[in-house]
MMTF fields as JSON, N, C-alpha, C and O atoms, coordinates in Angstrom:
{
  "mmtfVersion": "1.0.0",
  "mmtfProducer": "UNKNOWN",
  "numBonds": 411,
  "numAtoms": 412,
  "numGroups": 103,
  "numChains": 1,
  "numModels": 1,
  "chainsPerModel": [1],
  "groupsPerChain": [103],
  "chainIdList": ["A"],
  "bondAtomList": [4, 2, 8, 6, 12, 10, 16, 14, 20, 18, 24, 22, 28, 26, 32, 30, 36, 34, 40, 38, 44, 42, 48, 46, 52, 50, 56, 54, 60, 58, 64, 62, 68, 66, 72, 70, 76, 74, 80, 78, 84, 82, 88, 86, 92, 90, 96, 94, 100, 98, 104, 102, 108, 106, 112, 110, 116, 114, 120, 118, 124, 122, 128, 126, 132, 130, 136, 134, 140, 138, 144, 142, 148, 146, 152, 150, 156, 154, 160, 158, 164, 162, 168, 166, 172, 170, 176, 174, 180, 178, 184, 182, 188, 186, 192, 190, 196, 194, 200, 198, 204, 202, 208, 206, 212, 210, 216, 214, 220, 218, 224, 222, 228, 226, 232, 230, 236, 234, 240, 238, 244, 242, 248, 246, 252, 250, 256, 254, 260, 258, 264, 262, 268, 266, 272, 270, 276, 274, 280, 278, 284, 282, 288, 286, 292, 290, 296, 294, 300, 298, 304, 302, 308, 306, 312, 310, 316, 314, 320, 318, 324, 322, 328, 326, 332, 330, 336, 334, 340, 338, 344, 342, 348, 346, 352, 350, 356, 354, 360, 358, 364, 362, 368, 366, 372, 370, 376, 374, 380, 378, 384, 382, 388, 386, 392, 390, 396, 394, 400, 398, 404, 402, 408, 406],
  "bondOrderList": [1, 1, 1, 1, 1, 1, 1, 1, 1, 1, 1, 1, 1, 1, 1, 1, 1, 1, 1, 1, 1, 1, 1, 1, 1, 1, 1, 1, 1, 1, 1, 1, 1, 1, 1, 1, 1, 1, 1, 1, 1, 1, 1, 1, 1, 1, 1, 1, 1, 1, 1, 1, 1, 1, 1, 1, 1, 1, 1, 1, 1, 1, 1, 1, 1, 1, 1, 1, 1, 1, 1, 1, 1, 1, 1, 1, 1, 1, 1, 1, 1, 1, 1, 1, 1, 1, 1, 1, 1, 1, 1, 1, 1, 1, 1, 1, 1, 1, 1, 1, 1, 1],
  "groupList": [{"groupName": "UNK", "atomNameList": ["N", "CA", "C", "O"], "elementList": ["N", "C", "C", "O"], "formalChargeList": [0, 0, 0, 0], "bondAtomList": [1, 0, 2, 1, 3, 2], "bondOrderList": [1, 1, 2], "singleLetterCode": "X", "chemCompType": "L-PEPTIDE LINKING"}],
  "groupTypeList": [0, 0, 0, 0, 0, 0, 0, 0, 0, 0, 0, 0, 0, 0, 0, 0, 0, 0, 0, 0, 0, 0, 0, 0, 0, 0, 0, 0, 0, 0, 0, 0, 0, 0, 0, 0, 0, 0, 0, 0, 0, 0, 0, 0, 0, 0, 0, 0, 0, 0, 0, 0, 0, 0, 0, 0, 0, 0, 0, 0, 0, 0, 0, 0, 0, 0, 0, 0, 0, 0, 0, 0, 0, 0, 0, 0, 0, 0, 0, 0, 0, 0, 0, 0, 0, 0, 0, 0, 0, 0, 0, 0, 0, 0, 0, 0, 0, 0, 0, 0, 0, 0, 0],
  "groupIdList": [1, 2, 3, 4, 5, 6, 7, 8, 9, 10, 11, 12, 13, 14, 15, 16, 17, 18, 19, 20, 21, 22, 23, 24, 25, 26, 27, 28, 29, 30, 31, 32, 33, 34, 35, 36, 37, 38, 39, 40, 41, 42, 43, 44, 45, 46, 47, 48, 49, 50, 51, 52, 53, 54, 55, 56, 57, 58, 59, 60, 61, 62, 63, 64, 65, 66, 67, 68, 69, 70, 71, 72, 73, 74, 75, 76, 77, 78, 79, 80, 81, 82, 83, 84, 85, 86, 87, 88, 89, 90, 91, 92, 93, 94, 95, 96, 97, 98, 99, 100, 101, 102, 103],
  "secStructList": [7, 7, 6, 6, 2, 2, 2, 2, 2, 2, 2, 7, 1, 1, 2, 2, 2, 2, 2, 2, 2, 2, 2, 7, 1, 6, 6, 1, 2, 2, 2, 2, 2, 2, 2, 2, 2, 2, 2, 2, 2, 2, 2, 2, 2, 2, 2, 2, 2, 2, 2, 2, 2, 2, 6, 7, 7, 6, 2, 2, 2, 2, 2, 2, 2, 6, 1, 7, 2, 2, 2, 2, 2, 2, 2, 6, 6, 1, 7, 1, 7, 7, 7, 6, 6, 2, 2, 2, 2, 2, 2, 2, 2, 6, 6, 7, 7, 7, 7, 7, 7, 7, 7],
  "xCoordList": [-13.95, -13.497, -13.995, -15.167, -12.912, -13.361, -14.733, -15.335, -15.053, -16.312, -16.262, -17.164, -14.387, -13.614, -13.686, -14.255, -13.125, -12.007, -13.781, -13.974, -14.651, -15.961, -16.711, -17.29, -16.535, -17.189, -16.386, -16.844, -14.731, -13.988, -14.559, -14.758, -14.76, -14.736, -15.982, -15.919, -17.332, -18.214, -18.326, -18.816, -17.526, -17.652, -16.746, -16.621, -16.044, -14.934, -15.599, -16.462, -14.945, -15.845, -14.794, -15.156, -13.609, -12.859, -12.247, -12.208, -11.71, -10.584, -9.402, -8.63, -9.15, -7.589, -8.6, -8.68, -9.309, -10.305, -10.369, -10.039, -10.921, -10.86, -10.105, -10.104, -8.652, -6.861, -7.16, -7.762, -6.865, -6.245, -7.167, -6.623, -8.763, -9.536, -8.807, -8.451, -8.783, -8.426, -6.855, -6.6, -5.921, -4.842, -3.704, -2.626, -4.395, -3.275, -2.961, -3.355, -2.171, -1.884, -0.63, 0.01, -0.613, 0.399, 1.736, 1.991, 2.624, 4.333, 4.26, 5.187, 2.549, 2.841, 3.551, 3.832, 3.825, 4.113, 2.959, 3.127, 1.915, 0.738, 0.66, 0.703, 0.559, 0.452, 1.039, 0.513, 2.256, 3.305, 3.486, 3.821, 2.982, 3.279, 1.804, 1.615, 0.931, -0.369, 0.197, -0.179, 0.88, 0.8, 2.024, 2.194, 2.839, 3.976, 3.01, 2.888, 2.297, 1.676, 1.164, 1.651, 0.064, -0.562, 0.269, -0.297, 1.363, 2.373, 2.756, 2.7, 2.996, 3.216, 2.262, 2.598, 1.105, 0.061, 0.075, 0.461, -0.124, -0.051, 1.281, 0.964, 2.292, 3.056, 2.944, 3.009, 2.759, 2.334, 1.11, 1.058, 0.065, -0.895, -0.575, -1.006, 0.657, 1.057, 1.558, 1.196, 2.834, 3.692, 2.266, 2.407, 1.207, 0.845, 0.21, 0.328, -0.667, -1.255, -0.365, -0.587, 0.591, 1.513, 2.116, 2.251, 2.416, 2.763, 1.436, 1.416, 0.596, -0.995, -1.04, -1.363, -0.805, -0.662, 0.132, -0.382, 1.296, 2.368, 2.293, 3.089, 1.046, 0.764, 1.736, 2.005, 2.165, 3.178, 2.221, 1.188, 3.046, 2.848, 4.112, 5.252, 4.03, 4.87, 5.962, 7.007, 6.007, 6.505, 7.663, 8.88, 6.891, 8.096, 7.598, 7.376, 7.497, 8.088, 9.568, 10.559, 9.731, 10.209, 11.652, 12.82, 11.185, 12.404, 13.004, 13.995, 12.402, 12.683, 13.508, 14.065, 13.557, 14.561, 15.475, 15.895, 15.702, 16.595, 15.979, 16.549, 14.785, 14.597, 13.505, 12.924, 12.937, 11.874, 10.482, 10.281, 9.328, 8.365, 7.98, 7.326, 8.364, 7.838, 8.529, 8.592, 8.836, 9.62, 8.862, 8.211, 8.475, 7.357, 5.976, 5.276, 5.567, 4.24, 4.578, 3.648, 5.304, 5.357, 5.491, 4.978, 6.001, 6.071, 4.54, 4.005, 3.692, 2.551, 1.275, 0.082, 1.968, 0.923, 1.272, 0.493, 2.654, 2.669, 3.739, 4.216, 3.953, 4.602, 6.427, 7.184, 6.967, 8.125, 8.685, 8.268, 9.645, 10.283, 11.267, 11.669, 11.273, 11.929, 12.751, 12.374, 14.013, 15.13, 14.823, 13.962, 15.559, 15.194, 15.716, 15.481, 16.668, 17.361, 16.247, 16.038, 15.677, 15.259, 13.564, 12.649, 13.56, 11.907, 12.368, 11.419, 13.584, 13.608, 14.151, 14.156, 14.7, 14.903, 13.249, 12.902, 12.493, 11.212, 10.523, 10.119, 10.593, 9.743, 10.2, 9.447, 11.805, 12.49, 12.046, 11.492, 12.06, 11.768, 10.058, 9.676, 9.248, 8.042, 7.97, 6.826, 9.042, 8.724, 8.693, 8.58, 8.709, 8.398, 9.398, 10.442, 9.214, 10.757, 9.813, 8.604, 10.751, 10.424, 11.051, 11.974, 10.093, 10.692, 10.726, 9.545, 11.307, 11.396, 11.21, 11.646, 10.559, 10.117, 10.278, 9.295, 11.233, 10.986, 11.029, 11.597, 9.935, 9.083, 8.797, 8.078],
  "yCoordList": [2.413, 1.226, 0.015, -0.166, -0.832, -2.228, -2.833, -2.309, -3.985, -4.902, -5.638, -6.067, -6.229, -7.595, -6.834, -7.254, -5.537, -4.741, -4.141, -4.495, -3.655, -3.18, -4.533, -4.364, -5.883, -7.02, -7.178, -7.129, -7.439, -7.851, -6.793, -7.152, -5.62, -3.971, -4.587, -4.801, -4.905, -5.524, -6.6, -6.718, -7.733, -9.037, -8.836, -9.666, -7.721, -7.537, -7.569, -6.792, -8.824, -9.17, -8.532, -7.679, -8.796, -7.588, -6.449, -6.079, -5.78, -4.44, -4.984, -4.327, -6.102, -6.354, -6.409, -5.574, -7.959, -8.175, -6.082, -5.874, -5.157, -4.071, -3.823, -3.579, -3.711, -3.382, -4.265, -3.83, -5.655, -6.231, -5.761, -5.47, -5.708, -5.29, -3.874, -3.728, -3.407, -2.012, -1.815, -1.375, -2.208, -1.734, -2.914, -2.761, -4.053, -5.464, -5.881, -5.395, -6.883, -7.957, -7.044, -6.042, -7.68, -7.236, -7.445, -8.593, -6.531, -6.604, -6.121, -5.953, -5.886, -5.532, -4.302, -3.888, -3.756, -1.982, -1.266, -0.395, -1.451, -0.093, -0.534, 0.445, -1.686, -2.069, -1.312, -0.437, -1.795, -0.964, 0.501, 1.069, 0.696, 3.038, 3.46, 4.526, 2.126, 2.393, 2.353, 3.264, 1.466, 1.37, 2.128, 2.167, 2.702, 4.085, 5.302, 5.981, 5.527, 6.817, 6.71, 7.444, 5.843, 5.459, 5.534, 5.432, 5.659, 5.185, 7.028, 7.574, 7.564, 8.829, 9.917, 10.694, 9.729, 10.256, 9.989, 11.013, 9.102, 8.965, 9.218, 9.571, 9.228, 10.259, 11.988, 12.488, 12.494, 13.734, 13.949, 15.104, 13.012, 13.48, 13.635, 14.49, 12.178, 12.477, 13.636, 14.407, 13.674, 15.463, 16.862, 17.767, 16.573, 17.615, 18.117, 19.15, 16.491, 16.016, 16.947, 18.031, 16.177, 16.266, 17.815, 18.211, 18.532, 19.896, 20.595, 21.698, 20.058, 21.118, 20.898, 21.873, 19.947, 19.054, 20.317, 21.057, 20.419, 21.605, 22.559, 23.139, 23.2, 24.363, 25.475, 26.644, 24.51, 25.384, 25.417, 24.822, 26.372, 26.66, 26.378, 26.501, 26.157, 25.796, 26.463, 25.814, 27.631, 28.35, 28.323, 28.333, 28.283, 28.13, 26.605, 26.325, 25.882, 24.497, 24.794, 24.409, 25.418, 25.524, 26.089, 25.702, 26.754, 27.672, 27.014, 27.422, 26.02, 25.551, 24.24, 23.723, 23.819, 22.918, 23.241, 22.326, 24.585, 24.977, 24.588, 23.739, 25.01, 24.628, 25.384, 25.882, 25.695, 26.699, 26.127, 25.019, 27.033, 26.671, 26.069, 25.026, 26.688, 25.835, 24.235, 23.906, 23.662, 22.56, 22.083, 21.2, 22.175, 21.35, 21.861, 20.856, 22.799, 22.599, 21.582, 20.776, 21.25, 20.478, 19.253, 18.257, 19.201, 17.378, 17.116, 16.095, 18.249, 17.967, 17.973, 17.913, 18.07, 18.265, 16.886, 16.295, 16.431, 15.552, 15.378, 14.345, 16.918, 17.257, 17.232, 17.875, 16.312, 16.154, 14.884, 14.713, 14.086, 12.817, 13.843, 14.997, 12.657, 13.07, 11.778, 10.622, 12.401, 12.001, 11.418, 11.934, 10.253, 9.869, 10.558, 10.522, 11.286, 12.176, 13.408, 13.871, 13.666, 15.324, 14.522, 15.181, 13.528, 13.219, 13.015, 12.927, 12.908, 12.723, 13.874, 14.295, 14.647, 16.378, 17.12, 17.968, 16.398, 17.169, 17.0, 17.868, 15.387, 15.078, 15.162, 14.789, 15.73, 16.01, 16.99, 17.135, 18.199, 19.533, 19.23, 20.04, 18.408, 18.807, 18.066, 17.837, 17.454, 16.644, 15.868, 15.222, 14.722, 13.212, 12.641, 13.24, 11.141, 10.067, 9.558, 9.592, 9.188, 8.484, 6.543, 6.282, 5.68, 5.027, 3.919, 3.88, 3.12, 2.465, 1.0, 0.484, 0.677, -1.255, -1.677, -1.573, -2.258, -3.065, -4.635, -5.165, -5.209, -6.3, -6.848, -7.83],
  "zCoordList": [-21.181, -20.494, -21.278, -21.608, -21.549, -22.0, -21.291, -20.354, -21.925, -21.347, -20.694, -19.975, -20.836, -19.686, -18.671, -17.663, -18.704, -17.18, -16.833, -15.67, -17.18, -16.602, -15.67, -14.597, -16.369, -15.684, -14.514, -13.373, -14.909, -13.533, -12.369, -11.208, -12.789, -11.826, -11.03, -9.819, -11.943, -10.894, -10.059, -8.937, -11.159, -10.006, -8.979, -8.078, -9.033, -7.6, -6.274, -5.866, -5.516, -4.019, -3.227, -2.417, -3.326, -2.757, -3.098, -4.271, -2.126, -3.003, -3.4, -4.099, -3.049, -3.577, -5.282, -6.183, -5.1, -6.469, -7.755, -8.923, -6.709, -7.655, -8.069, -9.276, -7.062, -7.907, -8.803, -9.785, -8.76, -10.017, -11.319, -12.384, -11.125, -12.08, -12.868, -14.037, -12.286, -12.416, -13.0, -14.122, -12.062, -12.228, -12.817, -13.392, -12.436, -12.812, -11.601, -10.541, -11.769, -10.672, -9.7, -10.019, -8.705, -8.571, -9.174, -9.536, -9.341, -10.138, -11.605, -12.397, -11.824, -13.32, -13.149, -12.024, -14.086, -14.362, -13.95, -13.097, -14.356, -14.072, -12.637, -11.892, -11.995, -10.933, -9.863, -9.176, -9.819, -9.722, -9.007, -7.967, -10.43, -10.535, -9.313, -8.727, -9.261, -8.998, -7.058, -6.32, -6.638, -5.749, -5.171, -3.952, -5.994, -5.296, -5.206, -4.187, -6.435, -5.962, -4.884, -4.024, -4.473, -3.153, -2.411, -1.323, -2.237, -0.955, -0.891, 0.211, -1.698, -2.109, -1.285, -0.391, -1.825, -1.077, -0.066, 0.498, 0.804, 2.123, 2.787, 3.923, 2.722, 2.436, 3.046, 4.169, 1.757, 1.566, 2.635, 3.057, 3.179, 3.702, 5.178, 5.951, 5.524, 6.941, 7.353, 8.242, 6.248, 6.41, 6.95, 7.773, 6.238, 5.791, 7.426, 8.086, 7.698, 9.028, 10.012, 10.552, 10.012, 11.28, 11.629, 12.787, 10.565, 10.629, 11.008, 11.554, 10.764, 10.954, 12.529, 13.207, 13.038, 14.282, 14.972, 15.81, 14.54, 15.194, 15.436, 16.174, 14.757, 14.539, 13.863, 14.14, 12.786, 11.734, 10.344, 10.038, 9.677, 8.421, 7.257, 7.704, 6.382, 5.441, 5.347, 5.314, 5.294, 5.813, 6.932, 6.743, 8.257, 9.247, 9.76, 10.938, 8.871, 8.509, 7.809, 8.43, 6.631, 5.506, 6.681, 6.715, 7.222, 8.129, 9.207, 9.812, 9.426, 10.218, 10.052, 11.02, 9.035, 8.684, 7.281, 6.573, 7.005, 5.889, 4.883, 4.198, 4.505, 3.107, 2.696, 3.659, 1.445, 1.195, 1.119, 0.622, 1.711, 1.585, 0.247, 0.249, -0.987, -1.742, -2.157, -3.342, -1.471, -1.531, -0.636, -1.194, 0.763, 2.17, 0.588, 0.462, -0.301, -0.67, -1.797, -1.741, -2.652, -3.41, -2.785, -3.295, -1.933, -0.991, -0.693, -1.123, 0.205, 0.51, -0.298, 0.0, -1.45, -3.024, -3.748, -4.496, -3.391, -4.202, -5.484, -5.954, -5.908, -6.854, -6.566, -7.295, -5.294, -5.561, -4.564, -3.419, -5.183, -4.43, -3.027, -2.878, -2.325, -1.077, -0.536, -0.345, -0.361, 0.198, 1.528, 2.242, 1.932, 3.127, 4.478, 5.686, 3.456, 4.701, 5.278, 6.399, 3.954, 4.194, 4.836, 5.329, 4.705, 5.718, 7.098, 7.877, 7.674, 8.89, 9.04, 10.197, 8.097, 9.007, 9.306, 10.128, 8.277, 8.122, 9.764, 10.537, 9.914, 10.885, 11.869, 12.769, 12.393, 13.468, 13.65, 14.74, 12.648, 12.93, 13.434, 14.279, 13.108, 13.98, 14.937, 15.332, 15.625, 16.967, 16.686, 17.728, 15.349, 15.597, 15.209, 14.95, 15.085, 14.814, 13.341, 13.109, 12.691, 11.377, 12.15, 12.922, 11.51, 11.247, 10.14, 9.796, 9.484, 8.104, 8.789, 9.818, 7.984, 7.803, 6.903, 6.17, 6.406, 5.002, 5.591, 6.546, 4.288, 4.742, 3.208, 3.027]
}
């Protein structure tokens, strides 16, 4: 790590202060990729939450809305984008409503 991006990392008084240290301002590119993955993960952690919640398994998750378990483990790993269609079949099949905010 550089000596600029190590100083900003400490004088950071907030966490926004650590992103930009860290990752750039907001709108850069790394910025950016930094704050989809984050959105990604949380994501993946609700799915993962909410089915454990159901007392399903990936499995008859997977069966339960036409699609194969390894497709619900790659969503809840992280390792694949998801359709907006197939998150509200996901979260129908365990009882809940999705809903979208853009802001």
């Amino acid at each position: 790590m550089d000596t600029n991006k190590r100083q900003a990392i400490m004088e950071a008084k907030t966490f926004d202060d650590l992103l930009d240290a860290e990752y750039g301002k907001v709108g850069t590119p790394v910025r950016n990729k930094y704050e989809d993955d984050a959105q990604a993960f949380c994501l993946a952690e609700c799915l993962k939450e909410e089915r454990k919640k159901a007392g399903l398994t990936q499995e008859q998750l997977a069966d339960r809305i036409g699609t194969k378990k390894s497709y619900i483990s790659k969503l809840e790993n992280g390792h694949a984008d998801i359709q907006l269609s197939t998150l509200y079949r996901i979260f129908n099949g365990l009882g809940r409503r999705v809903s979208v905010s853009i802001f």
